[in-house]
C-alpha positions in Angstrom: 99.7 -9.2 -10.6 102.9 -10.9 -11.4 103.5 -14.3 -12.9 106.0 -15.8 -15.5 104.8 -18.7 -18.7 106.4 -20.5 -21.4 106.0 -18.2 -24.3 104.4 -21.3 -26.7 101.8 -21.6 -23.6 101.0 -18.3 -23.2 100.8 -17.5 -27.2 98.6 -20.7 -27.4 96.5 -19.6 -24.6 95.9 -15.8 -26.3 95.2 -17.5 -29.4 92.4 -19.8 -28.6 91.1 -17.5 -25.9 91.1 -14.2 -28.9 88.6 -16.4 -30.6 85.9 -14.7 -28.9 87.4 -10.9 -29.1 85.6 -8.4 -30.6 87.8 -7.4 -33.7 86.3 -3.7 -33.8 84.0 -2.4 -31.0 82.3 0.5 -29.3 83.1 -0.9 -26.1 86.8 -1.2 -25.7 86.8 -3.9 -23.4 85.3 -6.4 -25.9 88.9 -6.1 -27.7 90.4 -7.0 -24.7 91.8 -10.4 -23.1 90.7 -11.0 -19.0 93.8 -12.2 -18.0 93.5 -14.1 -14.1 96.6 -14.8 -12.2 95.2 -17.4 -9.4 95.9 -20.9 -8.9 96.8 -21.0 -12.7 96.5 -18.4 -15.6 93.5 -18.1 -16.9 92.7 -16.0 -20.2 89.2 -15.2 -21.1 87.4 -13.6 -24.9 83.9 -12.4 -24.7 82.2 -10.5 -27.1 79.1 -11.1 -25.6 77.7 -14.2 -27.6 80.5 -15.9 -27.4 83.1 -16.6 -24.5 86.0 -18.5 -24.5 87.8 -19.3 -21.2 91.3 -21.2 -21.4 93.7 -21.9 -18.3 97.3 -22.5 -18.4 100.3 -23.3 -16.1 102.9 -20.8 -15.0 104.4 -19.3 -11.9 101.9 -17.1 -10.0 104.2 -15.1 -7.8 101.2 -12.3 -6.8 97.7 -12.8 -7.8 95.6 -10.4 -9.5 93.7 -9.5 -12.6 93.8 -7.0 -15.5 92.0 -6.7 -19.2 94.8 -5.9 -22.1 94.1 -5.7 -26.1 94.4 -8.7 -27.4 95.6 -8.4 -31.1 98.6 -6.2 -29.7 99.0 -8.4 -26.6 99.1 -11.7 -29.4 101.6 -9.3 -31.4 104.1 -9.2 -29.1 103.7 -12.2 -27.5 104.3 -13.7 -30.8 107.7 -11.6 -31.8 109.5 -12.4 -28.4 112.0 -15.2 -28.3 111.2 -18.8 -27.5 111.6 -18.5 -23.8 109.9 -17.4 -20.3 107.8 -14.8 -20.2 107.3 -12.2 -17.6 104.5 -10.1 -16.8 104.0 -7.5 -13.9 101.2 -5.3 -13.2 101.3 -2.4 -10.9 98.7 -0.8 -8.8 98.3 1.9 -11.8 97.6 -1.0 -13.9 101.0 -0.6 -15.8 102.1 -3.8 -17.3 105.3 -4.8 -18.1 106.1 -7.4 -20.3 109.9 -8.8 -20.2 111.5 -12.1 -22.4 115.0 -12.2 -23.0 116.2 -8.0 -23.4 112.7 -7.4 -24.9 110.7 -5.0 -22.6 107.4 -3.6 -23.6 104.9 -1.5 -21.5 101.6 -1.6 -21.8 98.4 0.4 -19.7 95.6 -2.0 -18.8 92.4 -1.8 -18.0 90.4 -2.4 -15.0 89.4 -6.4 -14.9 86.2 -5.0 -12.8 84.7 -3.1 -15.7 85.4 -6.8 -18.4 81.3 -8.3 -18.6 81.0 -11.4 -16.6 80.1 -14.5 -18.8 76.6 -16.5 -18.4 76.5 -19.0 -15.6 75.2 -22.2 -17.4 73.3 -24.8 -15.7 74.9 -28.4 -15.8 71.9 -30.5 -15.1 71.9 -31.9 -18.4 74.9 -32.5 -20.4 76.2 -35.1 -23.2 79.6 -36.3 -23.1 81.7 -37.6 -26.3 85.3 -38.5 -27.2 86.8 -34.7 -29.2 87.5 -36.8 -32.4 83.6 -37.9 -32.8 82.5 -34.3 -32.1 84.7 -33.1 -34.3 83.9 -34.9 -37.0 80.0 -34.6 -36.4 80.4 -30.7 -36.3 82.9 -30.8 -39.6 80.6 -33.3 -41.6 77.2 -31.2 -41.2 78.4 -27.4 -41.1 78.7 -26.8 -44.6 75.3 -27.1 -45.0 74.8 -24.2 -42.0 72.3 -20.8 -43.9 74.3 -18.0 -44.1 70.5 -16.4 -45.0 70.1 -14.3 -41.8 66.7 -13.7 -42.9 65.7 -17.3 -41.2 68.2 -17.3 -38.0 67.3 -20.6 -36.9 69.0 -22.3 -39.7 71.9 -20.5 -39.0 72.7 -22.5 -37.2 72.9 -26.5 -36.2 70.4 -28.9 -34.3 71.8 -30.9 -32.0 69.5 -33.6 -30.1 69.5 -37.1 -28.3 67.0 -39.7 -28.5 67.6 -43.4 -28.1 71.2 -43.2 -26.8 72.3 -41.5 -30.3 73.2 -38.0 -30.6 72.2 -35.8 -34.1 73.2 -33.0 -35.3 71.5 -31.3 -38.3 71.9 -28.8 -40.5 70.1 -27.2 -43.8 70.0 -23.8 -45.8 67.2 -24.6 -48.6 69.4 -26.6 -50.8 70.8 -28.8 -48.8 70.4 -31.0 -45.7 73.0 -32.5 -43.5 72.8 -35.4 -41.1 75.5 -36.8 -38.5 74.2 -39.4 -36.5 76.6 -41.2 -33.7 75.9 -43.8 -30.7 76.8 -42.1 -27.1 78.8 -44.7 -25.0 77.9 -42.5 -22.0 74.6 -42.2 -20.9 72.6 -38.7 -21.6 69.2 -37.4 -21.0 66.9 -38.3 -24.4 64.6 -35.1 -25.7 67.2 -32.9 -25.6 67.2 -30.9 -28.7 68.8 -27.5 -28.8 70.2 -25.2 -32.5 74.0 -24.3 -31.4 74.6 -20.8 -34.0 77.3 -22.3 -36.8 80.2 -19.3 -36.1 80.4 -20.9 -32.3 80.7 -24.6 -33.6 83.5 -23.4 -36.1 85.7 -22.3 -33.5 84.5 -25.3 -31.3 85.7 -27.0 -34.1 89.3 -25.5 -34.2 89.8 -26.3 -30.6 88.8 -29.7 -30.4 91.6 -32.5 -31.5 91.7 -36.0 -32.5 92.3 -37.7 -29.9 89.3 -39.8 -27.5 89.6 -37.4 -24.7 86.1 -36.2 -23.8 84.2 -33.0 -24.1 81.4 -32.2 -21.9 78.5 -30.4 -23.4 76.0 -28.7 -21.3 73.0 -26.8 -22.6 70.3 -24.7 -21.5 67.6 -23.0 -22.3 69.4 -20.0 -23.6 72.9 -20.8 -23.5 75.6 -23.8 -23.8 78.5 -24.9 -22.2 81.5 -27.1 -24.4 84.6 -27.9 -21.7 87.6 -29.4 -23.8 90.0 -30.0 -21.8 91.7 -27.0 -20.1 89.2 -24.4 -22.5 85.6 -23.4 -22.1 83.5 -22.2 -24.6 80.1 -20.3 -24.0 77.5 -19.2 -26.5 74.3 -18.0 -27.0 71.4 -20.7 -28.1 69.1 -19.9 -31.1 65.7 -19.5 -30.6 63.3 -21.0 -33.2 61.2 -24.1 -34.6 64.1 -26.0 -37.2 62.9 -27.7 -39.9 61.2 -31.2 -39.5 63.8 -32.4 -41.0 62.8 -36.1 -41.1 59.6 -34.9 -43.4 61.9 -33.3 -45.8 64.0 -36.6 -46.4 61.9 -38.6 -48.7 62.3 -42.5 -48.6 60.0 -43.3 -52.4 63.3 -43.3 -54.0 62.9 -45.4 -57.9 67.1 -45.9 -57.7 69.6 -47.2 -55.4 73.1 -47.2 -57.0 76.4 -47.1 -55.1 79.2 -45.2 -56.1 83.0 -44.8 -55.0 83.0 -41.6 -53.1 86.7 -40.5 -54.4 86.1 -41.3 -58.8 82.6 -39.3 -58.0 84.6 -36.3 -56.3 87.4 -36.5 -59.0 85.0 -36.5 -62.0 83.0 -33.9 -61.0 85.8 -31.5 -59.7 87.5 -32.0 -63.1 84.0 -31.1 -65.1 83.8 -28.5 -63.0 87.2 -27.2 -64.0 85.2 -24.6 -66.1 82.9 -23.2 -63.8 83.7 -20.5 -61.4 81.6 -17.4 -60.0 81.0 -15.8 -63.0 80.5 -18.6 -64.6 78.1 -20.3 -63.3 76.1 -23.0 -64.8 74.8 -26.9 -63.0 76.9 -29.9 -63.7 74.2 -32.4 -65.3 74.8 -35.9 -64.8 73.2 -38.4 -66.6 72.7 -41.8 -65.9 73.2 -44.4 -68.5 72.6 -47.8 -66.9 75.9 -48.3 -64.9 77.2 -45.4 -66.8 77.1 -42.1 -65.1 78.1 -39.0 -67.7 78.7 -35.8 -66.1 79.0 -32.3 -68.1 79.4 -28.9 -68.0 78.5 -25.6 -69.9 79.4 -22.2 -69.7 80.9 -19.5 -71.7 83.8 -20.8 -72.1 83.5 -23.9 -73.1 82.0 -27.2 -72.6 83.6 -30.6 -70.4 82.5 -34.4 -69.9 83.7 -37.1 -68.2 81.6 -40.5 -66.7 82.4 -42.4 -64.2 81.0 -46.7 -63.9 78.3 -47.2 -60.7 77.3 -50.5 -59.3 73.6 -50.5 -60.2 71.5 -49.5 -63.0 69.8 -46.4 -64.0 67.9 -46.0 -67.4 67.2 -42.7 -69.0 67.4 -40.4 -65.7 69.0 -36.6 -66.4 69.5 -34.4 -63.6 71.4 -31.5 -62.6 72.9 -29.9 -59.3 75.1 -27.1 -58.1 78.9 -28.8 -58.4 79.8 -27.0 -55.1 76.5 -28.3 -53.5 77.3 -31.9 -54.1 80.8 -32.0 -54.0 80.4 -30.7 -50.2 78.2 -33.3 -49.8 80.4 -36.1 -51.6 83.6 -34.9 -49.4 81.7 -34.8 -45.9 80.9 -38.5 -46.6 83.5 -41.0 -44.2 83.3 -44.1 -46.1 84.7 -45.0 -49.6 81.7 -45.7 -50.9 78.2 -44.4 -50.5 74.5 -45.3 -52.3 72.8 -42.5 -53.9 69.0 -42.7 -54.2 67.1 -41.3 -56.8 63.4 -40.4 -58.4 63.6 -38.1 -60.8 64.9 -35.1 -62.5 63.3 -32.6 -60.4 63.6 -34.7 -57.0 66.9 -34.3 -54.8 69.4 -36.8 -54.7 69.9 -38.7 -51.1 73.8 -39.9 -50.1 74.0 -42.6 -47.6 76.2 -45.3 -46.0 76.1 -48.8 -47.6 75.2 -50.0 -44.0 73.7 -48.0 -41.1 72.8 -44.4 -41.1 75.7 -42.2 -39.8 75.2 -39.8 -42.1 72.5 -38.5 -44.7 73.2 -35.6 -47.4 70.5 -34.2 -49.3 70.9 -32.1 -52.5 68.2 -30.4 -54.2 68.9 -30.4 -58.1 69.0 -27.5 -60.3 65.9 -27.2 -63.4 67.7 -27.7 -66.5 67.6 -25.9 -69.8 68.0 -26.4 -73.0 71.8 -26.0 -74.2 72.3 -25.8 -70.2 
């Protein structure tokens, strides 16, 4: 194998390709980067739930393949100066690595022995501009279990009905919901739960621009092409929440509230609250009024904020970092919270249409809380 590359393409390459290394493993291998000389450079990471293939240009002079480490590979990739890159393998798998008067020599490993990522059937697949599925992923994650206890929730629900694409997720407290319009056609009933580590890094690949990702799932596995990259995970199996039953629509208020004042007053009565210190925010609504305070051991902090609407006598508390996530995943200035009581959650929706829905379940408050 011998080829030359642009050093900013090649260290790009490694670095959305280590994605999917292994950081520490029994098998070797699994640190290791495939690298593929053909009709371009390919560079694959697969730890075997998650595989990501990305393919470059550069100047194939012989053909071949061979597996090399990938965290000292992106080392010294990264050191060398901005310039071409060369990389030889011989038949002992010795590979030498020249920019400028840097030389480095390096013993690979066999490509034969690197696992072979699923094959993933593209009879179905949903196709969306990068910026939308960007923002639908971004906007619904944080509310992704960590509680590995319940793995389906780990994860996110994706599914189609009606030309409209959801994705969901929830951990307990919480519920997200992204909801967007497909300008391409896809098949309606699909509904698969995509695990949340794979859709962060999907995430970090994906840009802002309109060019469009394929997404191909099935049964057990899925398939994201973004541009020149390929990402392939493992599916969760499970039944997800209904989450439609657990959005209650018997809501006694409607008020609407500017998204940034809420997010500033609460971050700044929240100012005293930290991990060992925890205690709920309690807001309180005062006809357009809404008071917010804190207690902990420290001290004690109020502000209010004014809402278009009116709510008499209604106390409630939440988790700040609960609803602030919530508040912040929100894409429009201003949003209308509906609410029933002091022991029902609060609901955070668009002014028109149903993009998005946030749920957050309140927090029981004591006396002197």
């Amino acid at each position: 194998m011998k080829f030359s590359c642009e050093k900013s393409t090649l260290l790009d390459a490694i670095n959305t390709s280590s994605r999917a290394v292994s950081g520490k493993s029994a098998i070797a291998l699994l640190e290791g980067l495939l690298i593929q000389a053909g009709d371009r450079l390919a560079l694959t990471g697969y730890d075997l739930s998650l595989g990501i293939r990305t393919t470059v240009d550069a100047d194939i002079i012989e053909p071949g393949e061979v597996v090399l480490n990938a965290r000292i590979l992106g080392d010294i990739i990264r050191k060398l100066p901005d310039d071409a890159v060369y990389v030889e393998t011989d038949e002992k798998l010795l590979t030498t690595i020249k920019c400028g008067r840097a030389v480095f020599n390096l013993i690979a490993s066999p490509a034969d022995d690197f696992p072979q990522m699923p094959e993933v059937s593209q009879e179905n697949f949903i196709s969306l501009p990068e910026q939308t599925l960007k923002s639908m992923i971004s906007q619904t994650i944080f509310a992704v279990s960590d509680n590995e206890s319940k793995p389906i929730h780990t994860g996110c629900l994706f599914e189609t009905e009606g030309g409209r694409l959801n994705v969901v997720a929830v951990d307990g407290y919480r519920l997200s919901v992204r909801r967007e319009n497909l300008e391409n056609p896809a098949p309606d009933g699909l509904k698969f739960v995509v695990p949340g580590s794979a859709l962060r890094e999907i995430e970090r690949i994906l840009s802002e621009d309109d060019a469009p990702v394929s997404v191909y799932p099935d049964p057990k596995h899925i398939l994201f092409s973004v541009g020149d990259t390929v990402l392939i995970t493992r599916l969760i199996d499970g039944e997800f929440l209904n989450y439609r039953a657990a959005i209650p629509n018997d809501a006694d208020y409607q008020v609407k509230a500017d998204v940034k004042n809420l997010i500033t007053c609460i971050e700044r009565v929240s100012l005293i609250v930290s991990e060992k210190l925890k205690n709920p925010v309690r807001l309180d609504f005062d006809g357009d009024t809404l008071k917010m305070s804190c207690i902990t051991a420290i001290g004690k902090s109020y502000d209010e904020c004014t809402i278009g609407g009116m709510v008499e006598n209604l106390e409630i508390g939440f988790n700040n970092r609960y609803l602030l996530d919530a508040l912040r995943a929100c894409s429009d200035e201003t949003v209308v919270l509906s609410l029933k009581g002091a022991l029902n959650p609060v609901i955070v929706t668009p002014v028109e249409g149903d993009k998005f829905t946030y749920l957050v379940l309140p927090v029981r408050l004591k006396a002197g809380d």
